[in-house]
C-alpha positions as CSV (number, residue, x, y, z in Angstrom):
1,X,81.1,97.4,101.9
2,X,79.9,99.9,104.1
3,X,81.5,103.0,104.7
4,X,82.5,101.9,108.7
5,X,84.4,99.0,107.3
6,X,86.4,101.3,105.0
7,X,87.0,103.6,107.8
8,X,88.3,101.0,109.9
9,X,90.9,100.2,107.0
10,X,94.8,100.8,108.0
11,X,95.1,102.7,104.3
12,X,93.7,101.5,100.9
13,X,93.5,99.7,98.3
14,X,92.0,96.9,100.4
15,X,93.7,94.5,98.4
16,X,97.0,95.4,98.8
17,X,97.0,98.4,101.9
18,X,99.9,100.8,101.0
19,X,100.9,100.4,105.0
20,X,100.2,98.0,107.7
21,X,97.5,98.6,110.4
22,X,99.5,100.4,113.3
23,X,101.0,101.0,115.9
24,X,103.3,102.8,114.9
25,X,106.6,104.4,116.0
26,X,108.5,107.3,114.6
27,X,111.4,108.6,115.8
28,X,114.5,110.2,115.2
29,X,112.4,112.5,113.1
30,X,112.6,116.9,112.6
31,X,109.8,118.7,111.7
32,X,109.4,121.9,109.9
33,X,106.1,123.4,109.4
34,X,105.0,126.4,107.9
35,X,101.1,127.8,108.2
36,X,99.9,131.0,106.6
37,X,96.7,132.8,105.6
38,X,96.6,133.1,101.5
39,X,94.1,134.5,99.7
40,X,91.1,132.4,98.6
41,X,91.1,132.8,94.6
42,X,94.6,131.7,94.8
43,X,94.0,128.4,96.7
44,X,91.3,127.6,94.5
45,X,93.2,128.3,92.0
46,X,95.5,125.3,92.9
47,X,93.1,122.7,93.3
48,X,92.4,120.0,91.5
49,X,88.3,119.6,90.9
50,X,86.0,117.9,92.7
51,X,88.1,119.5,96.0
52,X,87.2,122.5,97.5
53,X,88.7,124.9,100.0
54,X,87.5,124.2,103.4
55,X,87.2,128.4,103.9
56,X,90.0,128.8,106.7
57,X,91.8,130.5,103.8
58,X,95.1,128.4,105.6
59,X,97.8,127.0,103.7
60,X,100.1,124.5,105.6
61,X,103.4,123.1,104.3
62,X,105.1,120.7,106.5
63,X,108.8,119.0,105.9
64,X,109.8,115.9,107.7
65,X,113.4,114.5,107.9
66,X,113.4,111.0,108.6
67,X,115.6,108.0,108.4
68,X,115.8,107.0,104.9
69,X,115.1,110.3,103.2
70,X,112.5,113.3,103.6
71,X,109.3,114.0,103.0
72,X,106.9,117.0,102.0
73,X,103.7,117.4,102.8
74,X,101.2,120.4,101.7
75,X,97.7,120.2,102.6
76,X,95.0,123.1,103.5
């Protein structure tokens, strides 16, 4: 497999894709998001090897309410 077939891929495993190829639709959705500079040992600090911050030194947080529940999302 060659890494433009995988990038075409709706969401892996190939096998059995965790979520269908879109379009998709959301709605009646909220969204809270929080962004905010931290300081670079302590972001490191938090993450798992082999990652690596990506030097923006930017923490985002985001909270969606949905149908069906909520969801939290961190990434940086």
């Amino acid at each position: 497999m060659k890494q433009e077939d995988i990038l075409q891929l709706p969401s892996i495993p190939l096998a059995s894709p965790s979520y269908p190829k879109g379009p998709y639709r959301f709605i009646d959705r909220e969204y809270f998001i929080v962004t905010y500079e931290s300081d670079p040992e302590a972001i490191r600090a938090q993450l798992p090897e082999p990652l690596e911050p990506d030097g923006s030194n930017t923490v985002l947080y985001e909270f969606i309410k949905m149908p069906g529940g909520q969801y939290l999302c961190c990434s940086g």
